[in-house]
N, C-alpha and C positions, 0 to 999 in steps of 0.2 A: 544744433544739439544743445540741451539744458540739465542740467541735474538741479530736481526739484527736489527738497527734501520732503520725504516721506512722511507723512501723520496718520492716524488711525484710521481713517478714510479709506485707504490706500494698505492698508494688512494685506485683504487678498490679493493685489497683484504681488506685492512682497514674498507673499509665499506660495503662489502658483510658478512665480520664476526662479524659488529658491529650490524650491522642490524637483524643479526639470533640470536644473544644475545639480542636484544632490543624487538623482538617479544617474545622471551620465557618471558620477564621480565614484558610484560603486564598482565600475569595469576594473577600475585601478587600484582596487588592496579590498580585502575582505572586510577589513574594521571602519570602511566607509557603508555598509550594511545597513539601509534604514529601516527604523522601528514601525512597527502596523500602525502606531497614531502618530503620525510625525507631523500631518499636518496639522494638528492639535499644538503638538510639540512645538511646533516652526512658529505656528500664530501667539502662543506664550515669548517665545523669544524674540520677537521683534514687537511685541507689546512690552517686552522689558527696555528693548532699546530703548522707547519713547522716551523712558523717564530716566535711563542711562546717560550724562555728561558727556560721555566718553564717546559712543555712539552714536551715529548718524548716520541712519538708509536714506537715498537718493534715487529716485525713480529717473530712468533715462528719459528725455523724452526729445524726439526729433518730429518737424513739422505739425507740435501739437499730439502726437501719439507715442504711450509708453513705447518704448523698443526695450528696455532690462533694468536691471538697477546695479547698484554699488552700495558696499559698506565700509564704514571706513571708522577704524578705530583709534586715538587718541591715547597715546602712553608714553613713558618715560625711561630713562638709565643713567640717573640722576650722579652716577659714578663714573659717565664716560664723557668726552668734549662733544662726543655728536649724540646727544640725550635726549632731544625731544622730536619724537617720531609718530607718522599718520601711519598706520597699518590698514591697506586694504585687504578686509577681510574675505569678500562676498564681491564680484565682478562677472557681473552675463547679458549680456546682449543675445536678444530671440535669434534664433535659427535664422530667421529669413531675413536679417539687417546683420549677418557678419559680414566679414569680411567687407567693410565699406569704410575703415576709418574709424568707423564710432569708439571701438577701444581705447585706439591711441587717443582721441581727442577726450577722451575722460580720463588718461592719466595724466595729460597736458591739465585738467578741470582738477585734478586732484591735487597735481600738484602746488597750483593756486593758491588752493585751501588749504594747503600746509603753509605753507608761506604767511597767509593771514592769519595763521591760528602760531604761527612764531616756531615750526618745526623746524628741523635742518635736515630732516633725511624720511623718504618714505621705504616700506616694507613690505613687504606680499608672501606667498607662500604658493605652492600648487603642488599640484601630486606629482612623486618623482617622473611616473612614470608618463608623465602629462606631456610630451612633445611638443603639440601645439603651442598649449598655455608657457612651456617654457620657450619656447621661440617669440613668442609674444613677447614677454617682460623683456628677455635680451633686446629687441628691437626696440624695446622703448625706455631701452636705457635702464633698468634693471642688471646687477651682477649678481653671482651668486657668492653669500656670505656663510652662510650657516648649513646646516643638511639636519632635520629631526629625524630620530628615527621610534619608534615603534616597536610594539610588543603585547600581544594578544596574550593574556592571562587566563588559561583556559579552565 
């Protein structure tokens, strides 16, 4: 398994697998609700990553074929001793290659790339009510730090 990174080539599987991760993630809070152009919307925003520093999509790829991708974003807290941090944004492997490994071996991959790029701590987030996704990070060495919360402004 490789994580290639992503170039313009490469938009539509970006946002065919952002999109199947972003409908499963409506089940879980109402304000994840996506809008009628989103894939318009989605291929604007990973056309901005291109040229974003901070950003880097990574197309999964095992035996030569996408299985998902990862995002992974680049920031600081230039106030704390553990300051410089990889945020995984975006994490999904297709349907029909879970549960085989692949996740863990791309948090194993990410963490790497933090390493190289001079981080000292990665971060993630997933919806509370995300079972799985939260059993996932705990196994891979993931704790939990922070809790956002939310507020629909009607």
């Amino acid at each position: 398994m490789e994580l290639v990174e992503a170039t313009a080539s490469d938009l539509d599987a970006l946002v065919e697998r952002w999109y199947s991760l972003s409908k499963a993630m409506e089940s879980y809070d109402e304000l994840n609700a996506l809008v009628a152009d989103v894939t318009e919307t989605a291929d604007s925003g990973f056309r901005a990553h291109l040229d974003d520093e901070a950003v880097t999509d990574y197309l999964v790829v095992h035996e030569g074929e996408t299985i998902g991708f990862v995002t992974l974003r680049e920031d600081s807290h230039p106030s704390r001793q553990y300051s410089q941090y990889l945020r995984i944004v975006n994490l999904a492997i297709d349907d029909e290659y879970r549960n085989r490994g692949h996740g863990t071996e791309i948090v194993e991959r990410v963490k790497d790339i933090a390493h190289d790029r001079g981080c000292d701590h990665l971060k993630v987030s997933c919806e509370w009510q995300n079972e799985g996704a939260r059993r996932f990070y705990r196994d891979t060495g993931f704790r939990p730090k922070q809790v956002d919360f939310a507020q629909p402004l009607d």
